[in-house]
C-alpha positions as MATLAB code, in Angstrom:
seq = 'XXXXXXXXXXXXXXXXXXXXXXXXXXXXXXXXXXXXXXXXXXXXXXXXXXXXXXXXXXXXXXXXXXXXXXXXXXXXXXXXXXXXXXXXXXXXXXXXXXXXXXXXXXXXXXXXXXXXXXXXXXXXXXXXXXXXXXXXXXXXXXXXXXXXXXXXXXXXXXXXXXXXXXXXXXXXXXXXXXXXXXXXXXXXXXXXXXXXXXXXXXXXXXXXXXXXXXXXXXXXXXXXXXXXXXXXXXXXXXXXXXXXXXXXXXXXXXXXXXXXXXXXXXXXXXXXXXXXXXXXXXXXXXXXXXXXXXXXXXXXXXXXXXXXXXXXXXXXXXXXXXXXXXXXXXXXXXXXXXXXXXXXXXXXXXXXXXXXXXXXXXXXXXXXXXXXXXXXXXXXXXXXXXXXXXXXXXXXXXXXXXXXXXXXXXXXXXXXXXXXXXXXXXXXXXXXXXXXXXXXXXXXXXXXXXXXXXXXXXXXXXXXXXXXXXXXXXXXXXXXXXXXXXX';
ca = [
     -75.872  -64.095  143.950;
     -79.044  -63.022  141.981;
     -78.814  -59.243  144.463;
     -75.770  -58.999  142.687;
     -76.355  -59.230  139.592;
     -79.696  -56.994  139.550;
     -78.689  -54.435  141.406;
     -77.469  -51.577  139.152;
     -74.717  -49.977  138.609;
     -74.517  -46.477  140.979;
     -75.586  -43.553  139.319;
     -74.220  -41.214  142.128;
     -70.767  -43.333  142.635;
     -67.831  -42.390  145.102;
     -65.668  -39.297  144.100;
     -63.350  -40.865  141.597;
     -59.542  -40.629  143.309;
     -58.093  -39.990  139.952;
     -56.297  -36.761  139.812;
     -56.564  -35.921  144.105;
     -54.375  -36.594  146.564;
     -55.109  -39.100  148.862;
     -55.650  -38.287  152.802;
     -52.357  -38.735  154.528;
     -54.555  -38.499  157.672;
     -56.408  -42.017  157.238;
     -53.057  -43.879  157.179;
     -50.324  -42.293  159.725;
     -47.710  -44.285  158.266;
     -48.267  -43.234  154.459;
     -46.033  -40.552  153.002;
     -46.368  -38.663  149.877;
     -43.715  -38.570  147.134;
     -43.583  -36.458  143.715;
     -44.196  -38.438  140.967;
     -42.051  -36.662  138.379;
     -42.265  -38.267  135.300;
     -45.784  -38.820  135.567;
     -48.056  -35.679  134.922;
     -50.316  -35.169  138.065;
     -53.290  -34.280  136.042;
     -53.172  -38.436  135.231;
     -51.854  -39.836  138.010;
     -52.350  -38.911  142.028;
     -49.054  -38.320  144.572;
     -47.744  -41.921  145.307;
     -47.971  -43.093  148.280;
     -46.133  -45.244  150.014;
     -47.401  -47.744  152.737;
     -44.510  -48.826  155.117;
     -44.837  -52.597  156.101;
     -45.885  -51.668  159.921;
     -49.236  -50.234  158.241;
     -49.724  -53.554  155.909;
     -51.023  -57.119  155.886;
     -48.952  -58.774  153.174;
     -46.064  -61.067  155.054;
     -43.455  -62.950  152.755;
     -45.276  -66.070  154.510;
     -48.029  -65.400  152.157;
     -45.774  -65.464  148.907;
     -44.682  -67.683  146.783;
     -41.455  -69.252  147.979;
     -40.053  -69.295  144.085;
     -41.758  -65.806  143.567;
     -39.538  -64.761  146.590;
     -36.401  -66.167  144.722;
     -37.139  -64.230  141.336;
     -37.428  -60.833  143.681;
     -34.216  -61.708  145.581;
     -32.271  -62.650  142.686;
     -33.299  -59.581  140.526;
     -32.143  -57.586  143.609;
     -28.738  -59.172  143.862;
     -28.336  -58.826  140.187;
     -28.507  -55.110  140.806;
     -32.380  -54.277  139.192;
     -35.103  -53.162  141.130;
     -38.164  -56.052  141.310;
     -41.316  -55.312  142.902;
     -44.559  -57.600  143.313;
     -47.309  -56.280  141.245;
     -51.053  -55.929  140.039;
     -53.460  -58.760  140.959;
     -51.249  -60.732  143.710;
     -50.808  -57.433  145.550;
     -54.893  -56.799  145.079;
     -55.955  -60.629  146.317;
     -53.435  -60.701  149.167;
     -54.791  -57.705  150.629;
     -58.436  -58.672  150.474;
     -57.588  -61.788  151.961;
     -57.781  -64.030  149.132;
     -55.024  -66.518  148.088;
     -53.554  -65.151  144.530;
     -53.847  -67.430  141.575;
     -50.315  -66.308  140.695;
     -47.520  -63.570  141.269;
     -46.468  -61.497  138.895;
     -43.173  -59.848  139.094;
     -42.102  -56.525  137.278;
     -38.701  -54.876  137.250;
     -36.248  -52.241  135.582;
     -34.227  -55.275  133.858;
     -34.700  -55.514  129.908;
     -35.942  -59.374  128.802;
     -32.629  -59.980  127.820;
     -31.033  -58.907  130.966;
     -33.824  -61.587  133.091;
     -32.817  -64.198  130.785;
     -29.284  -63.764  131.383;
     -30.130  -63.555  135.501;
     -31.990  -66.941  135.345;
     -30.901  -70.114  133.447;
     -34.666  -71.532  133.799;
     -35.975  -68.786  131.840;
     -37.906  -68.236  128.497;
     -38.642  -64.982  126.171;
     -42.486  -65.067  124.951;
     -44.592  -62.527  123.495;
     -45.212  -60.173  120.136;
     -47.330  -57.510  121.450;
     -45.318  -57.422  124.692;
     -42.024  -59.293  125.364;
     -42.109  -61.174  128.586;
     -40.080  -63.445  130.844;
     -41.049  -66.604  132.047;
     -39.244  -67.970  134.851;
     -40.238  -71.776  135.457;
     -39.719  -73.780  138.628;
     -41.347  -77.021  137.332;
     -45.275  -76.709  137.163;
     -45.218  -73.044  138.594;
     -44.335  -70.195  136.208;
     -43.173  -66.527  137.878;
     -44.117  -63.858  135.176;
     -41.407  -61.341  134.660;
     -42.521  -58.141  133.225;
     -40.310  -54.972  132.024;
     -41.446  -51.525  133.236;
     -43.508  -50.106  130.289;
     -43.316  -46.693  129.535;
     -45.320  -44.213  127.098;
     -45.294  -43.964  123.392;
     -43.919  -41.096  121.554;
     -45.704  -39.509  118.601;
     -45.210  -41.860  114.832;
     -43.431  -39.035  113.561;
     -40.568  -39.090  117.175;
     -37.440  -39.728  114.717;
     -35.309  -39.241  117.988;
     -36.230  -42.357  120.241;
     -37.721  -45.027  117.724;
     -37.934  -47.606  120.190;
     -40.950  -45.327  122.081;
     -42.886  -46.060  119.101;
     -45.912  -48.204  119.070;
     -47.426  -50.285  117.090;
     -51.768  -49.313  117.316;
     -54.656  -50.235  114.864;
     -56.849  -47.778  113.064;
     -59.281  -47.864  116.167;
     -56.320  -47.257  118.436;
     -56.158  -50.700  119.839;
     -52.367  -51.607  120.716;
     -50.953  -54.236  118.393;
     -46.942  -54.224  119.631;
     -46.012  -52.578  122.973;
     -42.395  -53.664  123.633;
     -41.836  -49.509  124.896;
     -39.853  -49.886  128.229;
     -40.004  -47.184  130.926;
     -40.004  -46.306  134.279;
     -42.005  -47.747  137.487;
     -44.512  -44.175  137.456;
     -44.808  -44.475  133.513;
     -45.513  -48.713  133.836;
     -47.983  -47.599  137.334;
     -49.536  -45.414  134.430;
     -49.776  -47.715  131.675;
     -51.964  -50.210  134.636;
     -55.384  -50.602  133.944;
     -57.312  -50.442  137.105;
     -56.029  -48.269  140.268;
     -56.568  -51.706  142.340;
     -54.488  -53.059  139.940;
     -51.140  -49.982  140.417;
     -49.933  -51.690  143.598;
     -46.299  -52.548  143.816;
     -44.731  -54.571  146.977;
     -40.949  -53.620  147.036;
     -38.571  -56.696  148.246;
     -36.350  -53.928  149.315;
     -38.249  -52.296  152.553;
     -41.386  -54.380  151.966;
     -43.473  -51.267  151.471;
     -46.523  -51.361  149.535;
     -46.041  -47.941  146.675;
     -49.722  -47.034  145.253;
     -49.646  -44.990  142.529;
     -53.385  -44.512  141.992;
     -55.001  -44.685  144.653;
     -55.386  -48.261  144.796;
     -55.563  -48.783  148.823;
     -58.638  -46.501  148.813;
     -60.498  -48.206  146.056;
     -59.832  -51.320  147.611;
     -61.633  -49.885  150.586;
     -64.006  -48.422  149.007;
     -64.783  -51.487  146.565;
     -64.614  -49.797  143.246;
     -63.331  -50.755  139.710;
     -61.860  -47.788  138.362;
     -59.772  -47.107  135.253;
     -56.591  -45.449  135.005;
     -56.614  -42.294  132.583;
     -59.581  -41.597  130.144;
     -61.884  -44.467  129.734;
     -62.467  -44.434  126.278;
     -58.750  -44.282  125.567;
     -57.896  -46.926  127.410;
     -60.703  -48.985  126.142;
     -59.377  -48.429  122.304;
     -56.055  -49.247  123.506;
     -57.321  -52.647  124.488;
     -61.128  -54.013  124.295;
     -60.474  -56.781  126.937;
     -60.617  -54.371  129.645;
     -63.995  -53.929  129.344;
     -63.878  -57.627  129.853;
     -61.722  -57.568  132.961;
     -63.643  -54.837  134.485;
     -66.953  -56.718  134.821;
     -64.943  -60.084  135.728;
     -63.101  -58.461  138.372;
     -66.382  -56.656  139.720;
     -67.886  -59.817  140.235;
     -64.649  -61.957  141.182;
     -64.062  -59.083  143.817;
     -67.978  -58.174  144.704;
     -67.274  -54.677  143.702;
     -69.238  -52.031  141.875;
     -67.441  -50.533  138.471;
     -66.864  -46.711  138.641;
     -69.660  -45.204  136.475;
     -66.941  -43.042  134.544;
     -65.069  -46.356  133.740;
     -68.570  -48.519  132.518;
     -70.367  -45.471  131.159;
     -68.437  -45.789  127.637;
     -68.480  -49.751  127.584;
     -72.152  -50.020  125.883;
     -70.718  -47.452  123.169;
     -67.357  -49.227  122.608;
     -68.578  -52.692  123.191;
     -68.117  -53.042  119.281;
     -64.476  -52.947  119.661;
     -64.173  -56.358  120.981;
     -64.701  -57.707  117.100;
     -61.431  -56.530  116.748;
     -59.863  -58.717  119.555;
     -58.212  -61.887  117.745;
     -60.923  -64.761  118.340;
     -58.285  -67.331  120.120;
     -57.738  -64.756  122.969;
     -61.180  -63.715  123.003;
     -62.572  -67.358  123.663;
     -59.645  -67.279  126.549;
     -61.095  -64.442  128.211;
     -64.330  -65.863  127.923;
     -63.713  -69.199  129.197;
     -62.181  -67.066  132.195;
     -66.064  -64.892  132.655;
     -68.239  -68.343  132.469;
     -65.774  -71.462  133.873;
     -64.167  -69.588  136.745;
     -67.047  -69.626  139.340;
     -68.671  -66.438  138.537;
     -70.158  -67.601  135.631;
     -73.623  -66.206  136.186;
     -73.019  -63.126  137.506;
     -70.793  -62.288  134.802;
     -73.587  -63.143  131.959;
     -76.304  -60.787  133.812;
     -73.348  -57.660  134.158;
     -72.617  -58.536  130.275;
     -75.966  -57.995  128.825;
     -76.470  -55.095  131.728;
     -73.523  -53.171  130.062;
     -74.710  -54.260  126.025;
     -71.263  -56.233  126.018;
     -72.932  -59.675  125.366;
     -74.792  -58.794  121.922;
     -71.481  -58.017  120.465;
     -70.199  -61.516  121.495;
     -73.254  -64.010  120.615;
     -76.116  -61.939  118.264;
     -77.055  -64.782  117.773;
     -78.726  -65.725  120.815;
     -78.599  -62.205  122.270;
     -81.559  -62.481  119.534;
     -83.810  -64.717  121.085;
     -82.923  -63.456  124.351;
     -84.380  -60.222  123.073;
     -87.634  -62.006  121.953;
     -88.509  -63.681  125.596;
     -86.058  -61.898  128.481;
     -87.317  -64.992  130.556;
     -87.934  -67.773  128.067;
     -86.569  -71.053  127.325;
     -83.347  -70.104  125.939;
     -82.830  -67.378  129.457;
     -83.441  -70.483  131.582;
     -81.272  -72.649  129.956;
     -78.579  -70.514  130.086;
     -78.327  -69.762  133.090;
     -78.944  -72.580  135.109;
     -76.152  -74.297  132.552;
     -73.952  -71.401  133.953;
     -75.289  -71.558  137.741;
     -74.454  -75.406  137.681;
     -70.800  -74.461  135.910;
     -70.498  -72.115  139.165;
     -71.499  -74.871  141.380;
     -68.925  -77.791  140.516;
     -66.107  -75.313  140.290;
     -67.111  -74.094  143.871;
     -67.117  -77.742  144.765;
     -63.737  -78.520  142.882;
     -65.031  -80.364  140.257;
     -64.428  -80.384  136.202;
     -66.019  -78.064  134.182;
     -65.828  -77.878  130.408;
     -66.345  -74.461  127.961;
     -68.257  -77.474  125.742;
     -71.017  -77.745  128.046;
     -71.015  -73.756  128.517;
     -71.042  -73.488  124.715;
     -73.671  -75.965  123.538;
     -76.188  -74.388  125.995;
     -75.508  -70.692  124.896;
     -75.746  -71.880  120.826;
     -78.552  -74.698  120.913;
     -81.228  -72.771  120.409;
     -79.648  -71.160  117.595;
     -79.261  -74.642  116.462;
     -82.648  -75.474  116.716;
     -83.916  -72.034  115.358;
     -81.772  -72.269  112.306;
     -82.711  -76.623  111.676;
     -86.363  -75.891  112.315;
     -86.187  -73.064  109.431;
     -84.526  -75.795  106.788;
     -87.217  -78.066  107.796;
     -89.568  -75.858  106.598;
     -87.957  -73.921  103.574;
     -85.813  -77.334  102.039;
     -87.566  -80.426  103.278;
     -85.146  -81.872  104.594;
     -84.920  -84.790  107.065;
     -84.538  -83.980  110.471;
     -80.890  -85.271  110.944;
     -79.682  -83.199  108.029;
     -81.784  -80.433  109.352;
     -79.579  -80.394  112.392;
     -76.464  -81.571  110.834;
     -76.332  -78.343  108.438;
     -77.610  -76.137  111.208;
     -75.083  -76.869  113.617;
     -72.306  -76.177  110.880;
     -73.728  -73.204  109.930;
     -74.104  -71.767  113.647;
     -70.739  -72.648  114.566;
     -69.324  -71.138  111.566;
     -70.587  -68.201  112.112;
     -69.335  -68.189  115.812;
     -66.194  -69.198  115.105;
     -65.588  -66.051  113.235;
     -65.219  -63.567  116.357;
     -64.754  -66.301  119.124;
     -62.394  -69.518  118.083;
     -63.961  -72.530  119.568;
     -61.354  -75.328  119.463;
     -62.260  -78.546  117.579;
     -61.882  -80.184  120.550;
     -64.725  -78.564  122.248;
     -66.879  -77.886  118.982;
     -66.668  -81.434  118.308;
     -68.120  -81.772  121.972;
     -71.105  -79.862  121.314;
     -71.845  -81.515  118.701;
     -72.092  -84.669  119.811;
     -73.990  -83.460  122.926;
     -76.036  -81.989  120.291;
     -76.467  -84.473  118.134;
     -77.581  -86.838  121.061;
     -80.610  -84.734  122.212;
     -82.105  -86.478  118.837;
     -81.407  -89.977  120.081;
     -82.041  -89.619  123.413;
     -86.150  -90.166  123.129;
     -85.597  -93.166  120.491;
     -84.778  -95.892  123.489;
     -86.724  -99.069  122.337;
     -85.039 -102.287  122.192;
     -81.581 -101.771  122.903;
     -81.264  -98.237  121.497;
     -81.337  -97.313  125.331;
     -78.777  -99.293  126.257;
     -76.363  -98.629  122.932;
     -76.774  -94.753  124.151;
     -75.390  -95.422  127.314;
     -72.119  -96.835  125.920;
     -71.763  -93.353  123.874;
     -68.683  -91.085  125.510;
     -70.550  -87.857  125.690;
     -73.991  -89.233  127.069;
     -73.384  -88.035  130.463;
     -72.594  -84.873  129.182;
     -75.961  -84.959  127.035;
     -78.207  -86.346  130.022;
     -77.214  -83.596  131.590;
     -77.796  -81.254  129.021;
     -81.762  -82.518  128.531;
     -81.734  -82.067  132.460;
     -81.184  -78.660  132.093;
     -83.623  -78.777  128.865;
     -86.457  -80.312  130.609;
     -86.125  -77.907  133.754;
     -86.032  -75.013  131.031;
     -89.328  -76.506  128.721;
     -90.770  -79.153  130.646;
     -93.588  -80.581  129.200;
     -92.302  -84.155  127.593;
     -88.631  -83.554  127.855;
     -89.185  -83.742  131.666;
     -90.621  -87.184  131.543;
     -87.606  -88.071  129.455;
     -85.070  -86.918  131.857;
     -86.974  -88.483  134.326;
     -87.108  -92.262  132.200;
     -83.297  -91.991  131.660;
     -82.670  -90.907  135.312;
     -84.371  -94.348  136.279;
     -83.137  -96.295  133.492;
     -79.268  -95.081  134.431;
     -79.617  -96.511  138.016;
     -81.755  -99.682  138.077;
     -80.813 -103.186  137.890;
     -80.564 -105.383  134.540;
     -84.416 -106.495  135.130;
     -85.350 -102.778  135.511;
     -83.779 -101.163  132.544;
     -86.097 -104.423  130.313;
     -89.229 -103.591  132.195;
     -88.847  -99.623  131.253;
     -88.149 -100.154  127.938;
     -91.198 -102.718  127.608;
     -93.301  -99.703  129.533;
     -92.649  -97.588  126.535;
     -94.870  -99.314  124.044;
     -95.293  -97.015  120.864;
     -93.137  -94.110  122.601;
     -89.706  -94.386  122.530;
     -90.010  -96.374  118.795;
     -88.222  -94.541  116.068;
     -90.616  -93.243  112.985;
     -90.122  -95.904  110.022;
     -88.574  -93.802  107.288;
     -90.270  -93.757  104.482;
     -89.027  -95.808  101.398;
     -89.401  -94.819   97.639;
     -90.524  -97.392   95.861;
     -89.070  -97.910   92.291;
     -91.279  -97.915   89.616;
     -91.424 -100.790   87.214;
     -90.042 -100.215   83.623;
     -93.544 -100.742   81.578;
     -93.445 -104.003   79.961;
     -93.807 -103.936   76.294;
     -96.353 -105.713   74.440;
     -94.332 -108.972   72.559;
     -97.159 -108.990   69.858;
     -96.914 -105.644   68.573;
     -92.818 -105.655   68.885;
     -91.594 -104.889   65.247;
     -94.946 -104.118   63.957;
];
């Protein structure tokens, strides 16, 4: 995993296919067909792969996906397979979903399928649900026209000053929607007609070739939408591929664009980089391509300070671990991903009102914590559910060396001290020093017998005691003198 990550991106890459025809001669079976509508300066001649030249087998979709196709199809629309399913199902890999796209307007779908729902501002989409499995429905988009197009309004668009798409419900043809696609690997369409494969970008050869490339210019398609810069390093490392160095050349340069993503669907895409098994990898491509400063200055910061310090270690062992359980099937939580990425922050920001307010050290922490998920929660919106996590798995590495009497065993009835042990685990492998002897106390204390747990705590002598605080004492009023009173 680490040659992954360090290796750097190719300075001499592959000859980008954008633009050239692809060789006919590779793949006997694959034909070239005019793409009219579609200027050939943008897009290559589509191909089309018959199924004799193809892996994908209707054995390997989904049986409900299979019905949405069908059904379009009798309805009289065409409905193809598309993007990501197409993409996983060729590598091998077992798709996470199908996605379905087709020349029938939402209204039209929803009138084809009683279990159906409309959702969607910034694009209108069908949602066809067959209890806990939802088939996407997508309408073909096609290209804007100009602000100042009086004769088709409904090719207008809505974008932001930057450019970034705000409302895209502009419906086209398959070669204009193949155009609006991000990523050629991403263009593929599987027709439940004569269950060809039709590649409009070149998509079959960057598969082969393992390369991330973006449709059309970069840098417009990265104003049109910041998260592809995003999806580009997630599906580099999801896929083990290397990104084009046309499409990641402009991402340190427009990395600042992703403030203007709203901050609920930026935390979603960022619970999909860190809690979906390529965790790591992710963080090391996001700070390769300047993409993580823009996300978390604030410990992008102390990164900066010490490349390899405390804060680098705990990171990324918190995210190695993350990889880990999901590889093994297990929960993971963004909390846990969180808290590790913003405690030294934390503890930056409490130390500093130590100092400059005297205040206690629970206040201290209290305030800083508030103050450092404020901030956050500007750009990326952290639900309360998982803020209120991290701070009690925060709040706990405070308690966790106070264990005399029965603070130790009062701790242990706490709902987030797993979650906190495991935290100062990751802590003490990060520091060592003292934290390591107190993971290694509350390792033994956790999994000895009744007898055990007293004769640890009565090891602890001084340690372990909590600091008396200190009282103010009230100053008498001064007594008056009784033989001078009226004098």
């Amino acid at each position: 995993m680490l040659d992954f990550c360090r290796r750097k991106l190719s300075k001499t890459a592959t000859q980008p296919s954008s633009g050239k025809p692809a060789k006919a001669a590779k793949t006997p079976a694959t034909k070239a067909i005019s793409a009219n509508p579609v200027p050939s300066s943008v897009l290559p001649p589509l191909q089309v792969i018959s199924r004799d030249r193809h892996a994908i087998s209707r054995k390997d979709i989904s049986p409900n996906a299979l019905k949405v196709l069908y059904r379009l199809k009798d309805a009289g629309y065409d409905a193809y397979l598309v993007g990501g399913c197409i993409r996983d199902l060729l590598l091998g890999l077992q798709p996470k979903d199908f996605d379905v796209v087709t020349n029938a307007k939402p209204e039209e779908i929803k009138q084809v399928f009683r279990n159906c729902r409309l959702i969607g501002r910034r694009f209108r989409l069908a949602h066809v649900v067959f209890g806990r499995e939802v088939i996407e429905v997508a309408t073909f988009r096609g290209h804007h026209s100009g602000v100042d197009d009086e004769e088709d309004s409904s090719k207008i668009a809505s974008l932001s000053d930057h450019g970034q798409i705000l409302r895209d419900n502009v419906y086209g043809t398959i070669e204009e929607d193949a155009e609006r696609r991000d990523f050629s690997v991403n263009a593929l369409y599987y027709s439940i007609k004569d269950f060809a494969i039709y590649d409009f970008a070149n998509g079959m050869q960057s598969i082969a070739e393992r390369r991330i490339e973006l449709i059309g210019d970069p840098e417009t398609r990265y104003r049109e939408d910041p998260v592809r810069m995003l999806r580009a390093i997630r599906f580099a490392t999801k896929l083990n591929m290397q990104i084009a160095p046309d499409t990641a050349r402009d991402i340190p340069e427009l990395a600042v664009l992703l403030k203007n993503i709203p901050a609920p669907r930026l935390f979603d895409e960022l619970v999909k980089m860190w809690l979906a098994g390529k965790g790591f990898d992710n963080f090391m491509l996001m700070r390769e391509l300047k993409v993580f400063k823009v996300l978390l200055p604030q410990l992008e910061k102390l990164l900066k300070q010490e490349p390899e310090g405390k804060a680098f270690q705990l990171v990324t062992r918190a995210l190695q671990d993350t990889d880990q359980r999901v590889a093994q099937d297990k929960p993971v939580t963004p909390a846990f991903v969180f808290a590790a990425m913003l405690w030294y922050p934390v503890e930056v920001r409490a130390q500093t009102l130590l100092i400059e307010s005297g205040l206690n050290e629970n206040d201290a922490l209290s305030i800083a914590m508030t103050e450092v998920l404020d901030d956050v929660q500007r750009s990326i919106a952290i639900p309360k559910r998982f803020s209120l996590a991290m701070r009690d798995i925060w709040i706990l590495q405070s308690r966790l060396p106070k264990r005399a009497g029965r603070r130790a065993f009062k701790l242990m009835e706490q709902n987030k001290f797993r979650g906190a042990f495991d935290f100062l685990q990751l802590r003490a492998a990060a520091e060592g020093g003292e934290l390591t002897a107190l993971a290694n106390w509350w390792q033994s204390f956790q999994f000895t017998d009744e007898a055990g747990k007293l004769q640890l705590i009565n090891q602890l002598g001084k340690a372990g005691v909590e600091r008396p605080k200190r009282r103010r004492t009230k100053r008498k009023a001064p007594t008056g003198n009784t033989d001078n009173a009226g004098s």
